[in-house]
C-alpha positions as CSV (number, residue, x, y, z in Angstrom):
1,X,120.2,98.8,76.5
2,X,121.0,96.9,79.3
3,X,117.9,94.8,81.5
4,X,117.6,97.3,84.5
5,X,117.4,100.3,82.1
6,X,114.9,99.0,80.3
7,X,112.8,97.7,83.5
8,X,113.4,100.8,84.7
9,X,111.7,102.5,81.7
10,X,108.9,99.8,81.5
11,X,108.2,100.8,85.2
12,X,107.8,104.2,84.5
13,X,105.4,104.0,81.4
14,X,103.1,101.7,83.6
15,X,102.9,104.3,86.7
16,X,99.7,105.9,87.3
17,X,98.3,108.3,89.7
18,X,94.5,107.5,90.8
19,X,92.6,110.8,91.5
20,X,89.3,110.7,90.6
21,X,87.5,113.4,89.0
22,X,84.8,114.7,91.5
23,X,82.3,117.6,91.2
24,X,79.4,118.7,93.7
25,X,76.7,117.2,93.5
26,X,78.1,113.8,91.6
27,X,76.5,110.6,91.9
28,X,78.3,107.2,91.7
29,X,75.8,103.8,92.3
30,X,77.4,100.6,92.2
31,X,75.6,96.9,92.6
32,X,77.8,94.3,94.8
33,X,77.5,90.8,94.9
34,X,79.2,88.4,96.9
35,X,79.2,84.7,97.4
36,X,80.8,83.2,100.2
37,X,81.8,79.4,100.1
38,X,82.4,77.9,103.6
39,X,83.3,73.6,103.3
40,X,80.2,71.9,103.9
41,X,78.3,74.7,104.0
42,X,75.6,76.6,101.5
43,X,76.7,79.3,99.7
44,X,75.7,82.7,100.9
45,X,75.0,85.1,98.4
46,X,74.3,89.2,99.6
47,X,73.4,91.7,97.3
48,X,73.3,95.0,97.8
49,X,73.4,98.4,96.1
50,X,76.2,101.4,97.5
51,X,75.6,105.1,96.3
52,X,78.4,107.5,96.3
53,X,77.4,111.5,96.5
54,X,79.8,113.9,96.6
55,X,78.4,116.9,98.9
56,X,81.4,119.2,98.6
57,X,84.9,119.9,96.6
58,X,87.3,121.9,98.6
59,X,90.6,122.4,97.8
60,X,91.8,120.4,100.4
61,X,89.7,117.7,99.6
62,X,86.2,116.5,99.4
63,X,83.1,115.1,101.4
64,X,81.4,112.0,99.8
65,X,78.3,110.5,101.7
66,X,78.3,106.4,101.2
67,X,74.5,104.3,101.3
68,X,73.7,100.9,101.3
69,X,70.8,100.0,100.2
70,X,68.2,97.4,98.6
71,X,70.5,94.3,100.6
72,X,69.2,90.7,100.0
73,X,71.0,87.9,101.8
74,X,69.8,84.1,101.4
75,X,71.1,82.5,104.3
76,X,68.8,80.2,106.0
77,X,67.8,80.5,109.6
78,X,70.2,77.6,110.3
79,X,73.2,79.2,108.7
80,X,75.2,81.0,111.6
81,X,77.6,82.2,109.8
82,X,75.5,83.7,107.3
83,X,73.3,85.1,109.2
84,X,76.7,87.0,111.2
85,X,78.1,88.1,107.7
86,X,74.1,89.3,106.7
87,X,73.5,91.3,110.2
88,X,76.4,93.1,110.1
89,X,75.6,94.1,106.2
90,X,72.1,94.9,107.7
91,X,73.5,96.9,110.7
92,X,74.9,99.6,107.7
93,X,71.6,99.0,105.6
94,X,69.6,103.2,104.8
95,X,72.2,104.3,106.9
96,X,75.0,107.4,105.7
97,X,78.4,107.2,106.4
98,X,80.2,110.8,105.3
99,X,83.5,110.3,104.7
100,X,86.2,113.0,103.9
101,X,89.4,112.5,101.9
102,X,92.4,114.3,101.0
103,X,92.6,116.1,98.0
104,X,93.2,113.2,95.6
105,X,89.9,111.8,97.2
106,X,91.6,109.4,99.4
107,X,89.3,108.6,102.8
108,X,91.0,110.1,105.6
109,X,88.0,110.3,108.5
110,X,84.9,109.5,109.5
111,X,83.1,112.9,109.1
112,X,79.5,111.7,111.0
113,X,81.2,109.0,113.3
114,X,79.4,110.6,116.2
115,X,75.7,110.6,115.1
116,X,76.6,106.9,113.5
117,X,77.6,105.8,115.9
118,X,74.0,106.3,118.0
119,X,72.3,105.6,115.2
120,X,73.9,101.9,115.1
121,X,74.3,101.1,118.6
122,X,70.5,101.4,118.4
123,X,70.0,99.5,115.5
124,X,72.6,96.7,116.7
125,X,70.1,96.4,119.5
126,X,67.1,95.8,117.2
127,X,69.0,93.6,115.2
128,X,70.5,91.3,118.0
129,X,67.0,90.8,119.5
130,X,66.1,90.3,115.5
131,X,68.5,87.1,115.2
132,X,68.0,85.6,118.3
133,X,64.1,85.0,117.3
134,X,65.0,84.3,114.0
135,X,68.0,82.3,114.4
136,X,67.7,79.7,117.9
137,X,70.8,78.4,116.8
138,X,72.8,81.5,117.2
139,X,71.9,81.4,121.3
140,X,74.0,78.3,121.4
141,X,76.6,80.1,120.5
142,X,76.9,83.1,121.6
143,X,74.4,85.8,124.3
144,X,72.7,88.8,122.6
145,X,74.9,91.1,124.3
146,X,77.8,89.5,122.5
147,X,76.4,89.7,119.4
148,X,75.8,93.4,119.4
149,X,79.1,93.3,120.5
150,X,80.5,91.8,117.6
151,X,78.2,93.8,115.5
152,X,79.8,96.5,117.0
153,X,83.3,95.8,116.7
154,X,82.8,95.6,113.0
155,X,82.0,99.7,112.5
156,X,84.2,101.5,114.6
157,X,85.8,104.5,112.7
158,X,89.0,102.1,112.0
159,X,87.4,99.5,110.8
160,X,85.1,101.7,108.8
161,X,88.3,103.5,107.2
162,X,90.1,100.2,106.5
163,X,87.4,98.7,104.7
164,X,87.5,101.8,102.4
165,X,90.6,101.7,101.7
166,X,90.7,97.7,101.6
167,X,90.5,95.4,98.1
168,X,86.5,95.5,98.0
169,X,86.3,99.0,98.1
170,X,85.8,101.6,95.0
171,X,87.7,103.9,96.6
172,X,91.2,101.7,97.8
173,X,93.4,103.2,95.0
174,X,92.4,107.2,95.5
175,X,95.4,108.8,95.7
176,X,97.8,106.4,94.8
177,X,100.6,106.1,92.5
178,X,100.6,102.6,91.3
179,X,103.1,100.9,88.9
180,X,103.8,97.5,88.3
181,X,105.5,95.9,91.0
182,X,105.1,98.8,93.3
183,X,104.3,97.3,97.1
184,X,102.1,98.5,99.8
185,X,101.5,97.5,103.4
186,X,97.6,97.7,104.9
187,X,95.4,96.7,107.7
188,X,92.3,95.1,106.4
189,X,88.9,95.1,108.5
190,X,89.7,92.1,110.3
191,X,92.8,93.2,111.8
192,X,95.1,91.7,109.6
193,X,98.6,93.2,108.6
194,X,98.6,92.7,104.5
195,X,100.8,93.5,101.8
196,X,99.8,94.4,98.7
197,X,101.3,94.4,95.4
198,X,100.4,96.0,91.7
199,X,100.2,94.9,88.9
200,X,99.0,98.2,85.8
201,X,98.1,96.4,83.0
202,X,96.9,98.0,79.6
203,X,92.9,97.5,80.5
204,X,93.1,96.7,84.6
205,X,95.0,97.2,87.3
206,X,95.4,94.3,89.4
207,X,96.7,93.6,92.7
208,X,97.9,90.4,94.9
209,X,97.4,90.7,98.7
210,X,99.0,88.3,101.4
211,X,99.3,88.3,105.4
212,X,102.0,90.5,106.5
213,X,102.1,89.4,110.0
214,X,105.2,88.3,112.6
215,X,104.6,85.3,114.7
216,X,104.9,87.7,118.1
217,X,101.8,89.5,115.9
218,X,99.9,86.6,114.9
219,X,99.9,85.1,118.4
220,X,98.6,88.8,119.5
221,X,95.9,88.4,117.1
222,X,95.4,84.8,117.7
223,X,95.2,85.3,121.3
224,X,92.5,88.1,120.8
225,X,90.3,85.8,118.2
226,X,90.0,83.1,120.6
227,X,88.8,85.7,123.5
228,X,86.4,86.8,121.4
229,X,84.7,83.7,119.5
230,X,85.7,81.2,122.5
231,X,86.4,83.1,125.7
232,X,85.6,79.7,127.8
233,X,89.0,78.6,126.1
234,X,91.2,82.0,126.0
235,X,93.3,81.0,129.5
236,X,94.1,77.7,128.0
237,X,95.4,78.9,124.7
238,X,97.5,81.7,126.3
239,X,99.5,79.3,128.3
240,X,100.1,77.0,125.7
241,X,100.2,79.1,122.6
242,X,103.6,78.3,121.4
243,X,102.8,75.0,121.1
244,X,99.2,75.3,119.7
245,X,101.3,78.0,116.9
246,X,103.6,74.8,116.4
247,X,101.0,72.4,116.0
248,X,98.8,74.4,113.3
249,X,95.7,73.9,114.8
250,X,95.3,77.7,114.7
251,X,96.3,78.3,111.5
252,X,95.7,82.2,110.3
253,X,96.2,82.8,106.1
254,X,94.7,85.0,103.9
255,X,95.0,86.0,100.7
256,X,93.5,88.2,98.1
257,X,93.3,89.3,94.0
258,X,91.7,92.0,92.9
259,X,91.2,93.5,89.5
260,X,90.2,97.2,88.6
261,X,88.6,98.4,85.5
262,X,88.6,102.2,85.4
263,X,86.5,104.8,83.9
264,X,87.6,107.4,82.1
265,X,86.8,109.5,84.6
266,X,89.1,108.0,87.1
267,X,86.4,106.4,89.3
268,X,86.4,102.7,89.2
269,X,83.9,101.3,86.7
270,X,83.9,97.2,88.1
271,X,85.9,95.2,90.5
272,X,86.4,91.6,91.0
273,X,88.0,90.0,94.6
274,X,88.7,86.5,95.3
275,X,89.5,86.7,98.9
276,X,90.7,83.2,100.8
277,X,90.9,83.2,104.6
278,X,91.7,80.5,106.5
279,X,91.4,80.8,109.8
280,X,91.0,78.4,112.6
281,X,90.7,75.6,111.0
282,X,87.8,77.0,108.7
283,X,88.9,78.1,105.2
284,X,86.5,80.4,103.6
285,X,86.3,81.8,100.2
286,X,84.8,85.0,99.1
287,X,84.2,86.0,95.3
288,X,83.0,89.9,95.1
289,X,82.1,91.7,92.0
290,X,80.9,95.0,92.4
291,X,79.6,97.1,88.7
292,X,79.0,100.9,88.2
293,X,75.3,101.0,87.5
């Protein structure tokens, strides 16, 4: 039997098609943990709990409401950065997002965007005015009105869909047919072009993410970083962003592992992510492990 036959028949055996078994009225809770490791820096650990309810089975697909609820953070009121990544866990805190999916229970829309969308520009309000109590620090650097921007940015209907569909999320395989070796390009929430790659072993499947970005691409998104976190700075880096690409002082990497355990059922029963992002000149690391309760 020659080598390609038999990888050919090895890839086979190790396809599988994810389409989770869903009935009115089912009920899905997991707890998620994540700890975030910034040099220098504390940790930050969030914990949270995410309910999954499915309110209707169509042929055509089905509508699952999402909560958050019961989130701890413990970053201090010094912590910046903490306090960014806890406000804008916070912002989605007791709120539903109903999503629908195909019929293999992939998310294709935002089916309450609308009403969400009032309901968190209002919270995003009460939040920013929240922080900049709580946290002095943050006025240094940035206003309130660019913080609930940022909030902001963080749940449109994209970014919503992308982080379903992205490594951390429960619901990223539905509807795939994954097999070893079998490659996949995304956007994450950030923005980021990634490619993804499977890996179906007998009690996981695991996958290996990477930036998938061209240099024209990452000077787009470059560009757009800097406007947004430094805008004072934006009309400087534009004119000179070949050389600050060439020089590495604006590095952009990121890279993620993720490793499914299913249920029988097809729903995922835990989930680990390492996540590394470098960015700027600040390398961050983010461990997630979310468990079916």
């Amino acid at each position: 039997m020659s080598c390609l036959m038999l990888m050919s028949i090895l890839t086979v055996q190790a396809q599988q098609k994810i389409t989770p078994a869903m009935k009115k009225g089912q009920v899905k809770t997991y707890s998620v943990t994540s700890v975030t490791k910034i040099p220098g820096q504390k940790d930050i650990n969030i914990k949270l709990d995410q309910t999954f309810t499915v309110k209707s089975v169509k042929k055509e697909g089905c509508v699952i409401d999402i909560a958050y609820s019961n989130s701890t953070s413990d970053a201090t009121p010094e912590d910046v950065v903490g306090q960014l990544l806890s406000g804008t866990m916070n912002l989605l805190s007791d709120q539903n997002i109903t999503v629908a999916t195909d019929k293999d229970g992939k998310p294709v829309s935002i089916a309450n965007y609308t009403e969400l969308r009032k309901q968190l520009d209002a919270k995003s309000e009460e939040l920013a005015n929240m922080f900049m109590e709580k946290v002095p620090a943050l006025s240094q650097v940035m206003s309130k009105e660019k913080l609930k921007e940022t909030m902001m940015k963080s749940i449109t209907e994209e970014n919503i869909l992308n982080s379903l569909q992205g490594s951390t999320s429960v619901l990223a395989l539905n509807g795939k047919t994954v097999a070893t070796g079998a490659a996949e390009e995304y956007v994450n929430d950030k923005g980021i072009k990634m490619r993804r790659l499977y890996f179906v072993n007998p009690s996981d499947i695991t996958t290996n993410s990477a930036i998938n970005m061209t240099q024209d691409e990452l000077k787009t998104f470059i560009i757009a970083q800097v406007e947004q976190i430094l805008p004072e700075q934006a009309s400087m880096i534009k004119q000179n962003i070949d050389m600050v690409m060439k020089s590495g002082m604006m590095k952009i990497d990121m890279k993620e592992t993720a490793v499914y355990k299913m249920a029988n059922d097809n729903w995922v029963n835990s989930l680990t992510v390492e996540s590394t992002y470098d960015m700027l000149g600040q390398k961050t690391i983010t461990n997630t492990t979310i468990e079916s309760k």
